[in-house]
C-alpha positions as CSV (number, residue, x, y, z in Angstrom):
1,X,0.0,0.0,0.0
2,X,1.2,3.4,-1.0
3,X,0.2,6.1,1.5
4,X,-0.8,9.3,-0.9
5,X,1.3,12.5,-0.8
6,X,-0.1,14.7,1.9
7,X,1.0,18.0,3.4
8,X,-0.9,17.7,6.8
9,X,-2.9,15.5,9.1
10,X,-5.8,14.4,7.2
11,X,-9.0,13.6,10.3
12,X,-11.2,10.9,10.0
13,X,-14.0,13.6,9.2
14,X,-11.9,14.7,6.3
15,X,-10.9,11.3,4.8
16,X,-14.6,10.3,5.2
17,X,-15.4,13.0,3.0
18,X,-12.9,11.9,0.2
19,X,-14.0,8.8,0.4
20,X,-17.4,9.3,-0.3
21,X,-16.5,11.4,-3.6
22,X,-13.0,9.0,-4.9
23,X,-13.6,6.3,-7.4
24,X,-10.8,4.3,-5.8
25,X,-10.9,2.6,-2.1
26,X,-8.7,3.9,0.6
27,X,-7.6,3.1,3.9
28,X,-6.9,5.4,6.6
29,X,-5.3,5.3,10.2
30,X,-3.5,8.1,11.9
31,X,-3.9,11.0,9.8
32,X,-2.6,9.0,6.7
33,X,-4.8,7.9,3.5
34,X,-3.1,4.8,2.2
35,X,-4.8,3.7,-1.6
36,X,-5.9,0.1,-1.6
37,X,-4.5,-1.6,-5.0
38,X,-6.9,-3.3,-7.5
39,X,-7.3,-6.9,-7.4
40,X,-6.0,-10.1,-9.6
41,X,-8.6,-12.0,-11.3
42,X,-7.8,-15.5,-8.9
43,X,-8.4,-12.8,-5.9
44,X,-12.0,-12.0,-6.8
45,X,-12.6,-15.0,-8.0
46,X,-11.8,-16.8,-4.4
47,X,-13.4,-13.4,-2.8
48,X,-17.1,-14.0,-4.7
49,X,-16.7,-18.0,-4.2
50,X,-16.3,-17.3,-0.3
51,X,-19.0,-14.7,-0.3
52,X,-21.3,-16.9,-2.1
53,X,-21.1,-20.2,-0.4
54,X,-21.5,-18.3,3.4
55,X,-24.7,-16.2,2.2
56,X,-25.9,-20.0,1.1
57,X,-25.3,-21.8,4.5
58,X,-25.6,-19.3,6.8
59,X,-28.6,-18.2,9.4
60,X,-29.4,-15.4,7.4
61,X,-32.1,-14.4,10.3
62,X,-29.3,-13.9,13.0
63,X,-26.1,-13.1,10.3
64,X,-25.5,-10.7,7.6
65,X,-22.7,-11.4,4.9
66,X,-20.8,-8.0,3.3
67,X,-18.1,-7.6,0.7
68,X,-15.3,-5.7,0.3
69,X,-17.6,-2.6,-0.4
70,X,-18.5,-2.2,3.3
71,X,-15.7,-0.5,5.3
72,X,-14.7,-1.5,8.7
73,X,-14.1,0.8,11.7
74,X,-11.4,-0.4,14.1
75,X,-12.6,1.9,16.9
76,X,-10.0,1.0,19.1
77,X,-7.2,1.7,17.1
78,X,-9.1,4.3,14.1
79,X,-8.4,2.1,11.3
80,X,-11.2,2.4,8.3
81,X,-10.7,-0.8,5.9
82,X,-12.6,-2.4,3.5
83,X,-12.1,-6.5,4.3
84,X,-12.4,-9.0,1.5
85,X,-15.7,-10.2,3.3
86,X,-17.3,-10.0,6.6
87,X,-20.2,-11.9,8.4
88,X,-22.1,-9.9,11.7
89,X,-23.9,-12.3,13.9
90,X,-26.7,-10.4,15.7
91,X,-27.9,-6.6,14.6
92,X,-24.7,-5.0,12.9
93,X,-23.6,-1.9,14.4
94,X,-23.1,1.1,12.3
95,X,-21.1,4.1,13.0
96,X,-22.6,6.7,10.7
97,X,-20.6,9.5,9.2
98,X,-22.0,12.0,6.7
99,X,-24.5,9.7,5.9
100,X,-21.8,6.8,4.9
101,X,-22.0,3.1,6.9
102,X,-18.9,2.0,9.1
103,X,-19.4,-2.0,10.6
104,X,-18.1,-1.5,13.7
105,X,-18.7,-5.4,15.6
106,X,-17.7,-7.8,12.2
107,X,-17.7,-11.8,13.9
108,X,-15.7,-13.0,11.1
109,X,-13.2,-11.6,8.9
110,X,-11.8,-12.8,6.0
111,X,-8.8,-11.5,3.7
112,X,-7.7,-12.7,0.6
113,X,-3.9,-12.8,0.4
114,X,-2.2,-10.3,-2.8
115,X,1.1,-10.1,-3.0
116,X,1.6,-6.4,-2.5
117,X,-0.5,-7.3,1.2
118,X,0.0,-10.3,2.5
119,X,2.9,-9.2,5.0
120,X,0.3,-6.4,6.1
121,X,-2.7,-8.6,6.0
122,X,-0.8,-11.3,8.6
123,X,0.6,-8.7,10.5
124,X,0.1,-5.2,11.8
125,X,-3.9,-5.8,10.3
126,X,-4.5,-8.4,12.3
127,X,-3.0,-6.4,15.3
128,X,-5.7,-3.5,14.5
129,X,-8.3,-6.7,13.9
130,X,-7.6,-8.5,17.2
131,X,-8.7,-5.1,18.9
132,X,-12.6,-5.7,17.7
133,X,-14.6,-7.6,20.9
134,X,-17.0,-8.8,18.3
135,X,-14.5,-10.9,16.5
136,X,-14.2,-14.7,16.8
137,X,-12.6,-15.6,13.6
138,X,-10.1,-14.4,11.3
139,X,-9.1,-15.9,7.8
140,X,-6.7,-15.8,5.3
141,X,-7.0,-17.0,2.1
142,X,-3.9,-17.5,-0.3
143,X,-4.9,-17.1,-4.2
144,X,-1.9,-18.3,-5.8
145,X,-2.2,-22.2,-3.9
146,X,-5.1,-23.8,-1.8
147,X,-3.8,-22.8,1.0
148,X,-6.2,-21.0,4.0
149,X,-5.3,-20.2,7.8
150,X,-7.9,-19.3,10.2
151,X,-7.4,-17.7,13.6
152,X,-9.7,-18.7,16.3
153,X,-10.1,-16.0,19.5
154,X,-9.4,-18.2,22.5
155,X,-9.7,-14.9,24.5
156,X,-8.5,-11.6,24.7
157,X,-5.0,-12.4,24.1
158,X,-5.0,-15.4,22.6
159,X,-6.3,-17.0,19.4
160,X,-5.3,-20.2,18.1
161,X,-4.1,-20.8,14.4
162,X,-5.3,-24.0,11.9
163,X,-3.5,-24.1,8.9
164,X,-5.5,-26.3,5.7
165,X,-3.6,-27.5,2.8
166,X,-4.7,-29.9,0.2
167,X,-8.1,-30.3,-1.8
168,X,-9.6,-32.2,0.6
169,X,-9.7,-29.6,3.2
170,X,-12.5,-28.6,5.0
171,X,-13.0,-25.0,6.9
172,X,-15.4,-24.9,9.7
173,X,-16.6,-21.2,10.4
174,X,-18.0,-21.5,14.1
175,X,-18.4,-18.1,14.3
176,X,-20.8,-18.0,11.3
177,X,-21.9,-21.3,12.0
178,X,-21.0,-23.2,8.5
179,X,-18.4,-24.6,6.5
180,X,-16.3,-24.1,3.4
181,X,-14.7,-26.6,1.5
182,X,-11.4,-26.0,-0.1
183,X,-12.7,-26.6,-3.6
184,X,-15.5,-24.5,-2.7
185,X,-12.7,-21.4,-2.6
186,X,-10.9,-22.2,-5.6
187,X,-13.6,-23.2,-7.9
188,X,-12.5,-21.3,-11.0
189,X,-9.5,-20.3,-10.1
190,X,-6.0,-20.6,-12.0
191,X,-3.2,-20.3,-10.6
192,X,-1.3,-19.9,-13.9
193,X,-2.9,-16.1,-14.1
C-alpha cells in the first residue's frame, strides 16, 4: 500500500469525506490515507466464491454477509478498511458519518492474500483486527495455492491458528456457523494467471 502525498494531518472527518467522492478505495489510520491496489482475477474469484457459499449456508435471520464494499471501523485503534468479506452475527452496528455506513462489531473476517499485502494482511492488520470484541474468527486465504489459515479468538489475548492445505480440506466457520470446503474457494481459479 502506498500512503498518498499529503502535506498535513488528514482527520477521520476529512478522509470520510474523500471517500465518499473518490472512485478508488482507501484506507486510513492516523492522519494518513493509504490507496488500496486493484485486485488479480484469482483474488475475486476466491473473494465471490467465499462470499457466495457463506450467504448459502448461513442463518441469514441472525447473520449478515458483506463484501469488500463495506468499510470497517477499528474503533480502538481508528483504522477504516474495507475487508475482502465480513459476516455480523446479531444486529450489525453502524457508526454513521456523513451519511456513509462503518461496521463496527464484524464476527468474522476474512482477507484474501495479494502479493503487495500479504505481510500487512498477517501482520500489523491483524493487530488492528484483534482489537474488535465482536470478533471470533479471522481468515486468510492465499490465491496463488489452496492454501487457507484461520485464527480462532481463544480470549482476549489469545487465538489459536489452523493451517488447511490440500483439496480435501475442509474450513469450519464457528463463528458464522457453516463450513467451506477447499474446492468450494478455488472453484474457477488458476493459478497460472
Amino acid at each position: 500500500m502506498n500512503a498518498l502525498p499529503q502535506k498535513t494531518y488528514i482527520t477521520p472527518e476529512e478522509y470520510l469525506v474523500m471517500e465518499a467522492v473518490s472512485p478508488v478505495k482507501h484506507e486510513y489510520l492516523d492522519g494518513v490515507v493509504f490507496q488500496m491496489a486493484g485486485a488479480s482475477f484469482a483474488h475475486n474469484r476466491a473473494t465471490m466464491n467465499i462470499s457466495g457459499t457463506i450467504f448459502n449456508r448461513i442463518d441469514q435471520e441472525r447473520c449478515s454477509i458483506v463484501q469488500s464494499d463495506m468499510r470497517l471501523l477499528v474503533e480502538e485503534s481508528g483504522l477504516y478498511t474495507y475487508p475482502d468479506v465480513m459476516v455480523v452475527c446479531g444486529k450489525p452496528v453502524l457508526k454513521k458519518n456523513r451519511g456513509l455506513d462503518n461496521l463496527t462489531n464484524p464476527t468474522l473476517i476474512i482477507e484474501v492474500l495479494s502479493p503487495s499485502t500479504e505481510d500487512y494482511d498477517k501482520g500489523a492488520k491483524f493487530d488492528h483486527y484483534r482489537t474488535i470484541a465482536s470478533l471470533q474468527e479471522y481468515v486468510l486465504v492465499w490465491q496463488d495455492k489452496k492454501r487457507v489459515a484461520k485464527y480462532t479468538k481463544v480470549d482476549e489475548r489469545s487465538w489459536n491458528l489452523r493451517d488447511y492445505i490440500g483439496d480435501d480440506a475442509e474450513i469450519e466457520l464457528a463463528s458464522a456457523g457453516c463450513t467451506v470446503r477447499m474446492d468450494e474457494i478455488y472453484k474457477g481459479v488458476s493459478f497460472d494467471d
